[in-house]
N, C-alpha and C positions, 0 to 999 in steps of 0.2 A: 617118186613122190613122197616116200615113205621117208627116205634119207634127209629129202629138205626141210620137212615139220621136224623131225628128230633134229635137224642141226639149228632152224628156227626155236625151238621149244629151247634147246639147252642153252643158247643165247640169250635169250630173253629170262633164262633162269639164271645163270650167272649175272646179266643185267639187276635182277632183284637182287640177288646176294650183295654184289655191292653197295647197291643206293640202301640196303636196309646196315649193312657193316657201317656207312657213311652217317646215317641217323644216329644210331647207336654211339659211333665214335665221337662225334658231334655234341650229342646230347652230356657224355661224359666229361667231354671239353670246356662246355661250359658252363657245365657244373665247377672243373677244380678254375675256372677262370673267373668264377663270382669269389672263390675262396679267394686264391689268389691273384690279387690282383695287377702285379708284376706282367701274367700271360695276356697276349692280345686278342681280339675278338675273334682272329682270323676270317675276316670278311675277305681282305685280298685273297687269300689261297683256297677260299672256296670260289673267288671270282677266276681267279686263274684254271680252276680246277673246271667252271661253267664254262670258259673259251672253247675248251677242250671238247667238253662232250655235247657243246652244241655244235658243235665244225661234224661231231660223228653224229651227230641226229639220233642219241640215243636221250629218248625220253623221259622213260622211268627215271633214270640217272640225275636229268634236269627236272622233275616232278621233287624229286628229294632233294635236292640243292633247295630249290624253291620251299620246302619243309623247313628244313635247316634255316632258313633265312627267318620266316614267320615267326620258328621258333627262338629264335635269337630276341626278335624286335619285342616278342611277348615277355621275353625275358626279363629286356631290358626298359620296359615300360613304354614302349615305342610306339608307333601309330603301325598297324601290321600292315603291309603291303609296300611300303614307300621302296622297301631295300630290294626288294624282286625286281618292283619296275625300273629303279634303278639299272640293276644288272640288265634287264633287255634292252635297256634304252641304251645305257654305253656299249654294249657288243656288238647292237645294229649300226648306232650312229657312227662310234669308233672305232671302234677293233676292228671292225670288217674293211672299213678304211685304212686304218694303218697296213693290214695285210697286204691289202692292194698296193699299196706304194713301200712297201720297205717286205724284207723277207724274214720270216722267226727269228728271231733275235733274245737273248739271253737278257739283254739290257733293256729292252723294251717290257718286262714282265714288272722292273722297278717301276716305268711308267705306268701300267695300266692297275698296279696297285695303288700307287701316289693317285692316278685318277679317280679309282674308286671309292677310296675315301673321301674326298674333295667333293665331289658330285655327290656323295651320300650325304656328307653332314651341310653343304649346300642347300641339298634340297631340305633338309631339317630344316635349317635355317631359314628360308625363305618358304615352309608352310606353317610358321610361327612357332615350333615346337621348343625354342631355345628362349620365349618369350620375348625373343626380341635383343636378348644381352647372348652373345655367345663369349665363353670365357676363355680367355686369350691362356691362361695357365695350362691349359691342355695340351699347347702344340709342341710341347716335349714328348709329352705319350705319343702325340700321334706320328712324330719323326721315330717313336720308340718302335709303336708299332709298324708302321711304313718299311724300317730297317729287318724290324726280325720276320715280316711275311716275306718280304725279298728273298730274302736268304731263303727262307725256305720254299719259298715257288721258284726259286734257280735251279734249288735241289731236287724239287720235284719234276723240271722239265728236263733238267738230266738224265732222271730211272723212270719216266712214263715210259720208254718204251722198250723197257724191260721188265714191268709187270704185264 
């Protein structure tokens, strides 16, 4: 009984370590991302990063995504909540769908980025938060950004599982 608290307790302590490494590195990120503006919000690779550790039912890890997100929308003058529920709403309605009908796919990580943007500034869009004009000079950044989270959530579903 002894063994299984000791391997429960160090689990759930590496679980902390990460989600608090994740905050941390986060919060740094969009710090130099208000600087520079160049860098992307990285919404996609934190939603790719959500697929992941909701399929492993680890919570903390999803408590601090869900962090991450708040603190993003506070950042950025947002309505706080909209971007969470986003993310559960297309993981249940789609991802879990897709799963079911096609198998992990490297090229479907480009979709479920392109999605999460779409359905994020959608929903902005239609809870009035763009006043109603959404500005069509954006969809450069957003193919900007679209391209460089790909890249990097290919990258990352290459060496997941070798951290």
């Amino acid at each position: 009984m002894k063994v299984i608290s000791k391997v429960r307790k160090k689990g759930i302590f590496r679980e902390i370590l990460k989600a608090g490494l994740l905050l941390i590195c986060f919060y740094f990120y969009t710090c130099l991302s208000d600087v520079y503006l160049f860098l992307p919000p990285m919404i996609g690779l934190l939603f790719v990063f959500y697929i992941q550790i909701s399929r492993d039912n680890l919570w903390i890890l999803s408590f601090a995504v869900f962090v991450c997100l708040i603190f993003f929308e506070y950042d950025h003058d947002q309505h706080a909540g909209i971007l969470p529920l986003v993310f559960v709403v297309t993981n249940w309605l789609v991802i879990k769908k897709f799963r079911l009908l096609f198998e992990e796919n490297v090229f479907f990580v480009i979709i479920y980025i392109a999605l999460i943007y779409l359905v994020y500034f959608f929903s902005l869009y239609s809870f009035g938060i763009f006043n109603g004009v959404f500005n069509s000079d954006l969809s450069l950044s957003f193919v900007y950004y679209i391209f460089y989270e790909s890249c990097l959530a290919i990258i990352y579903e290459k060496i997941k599982y070798q951290i």
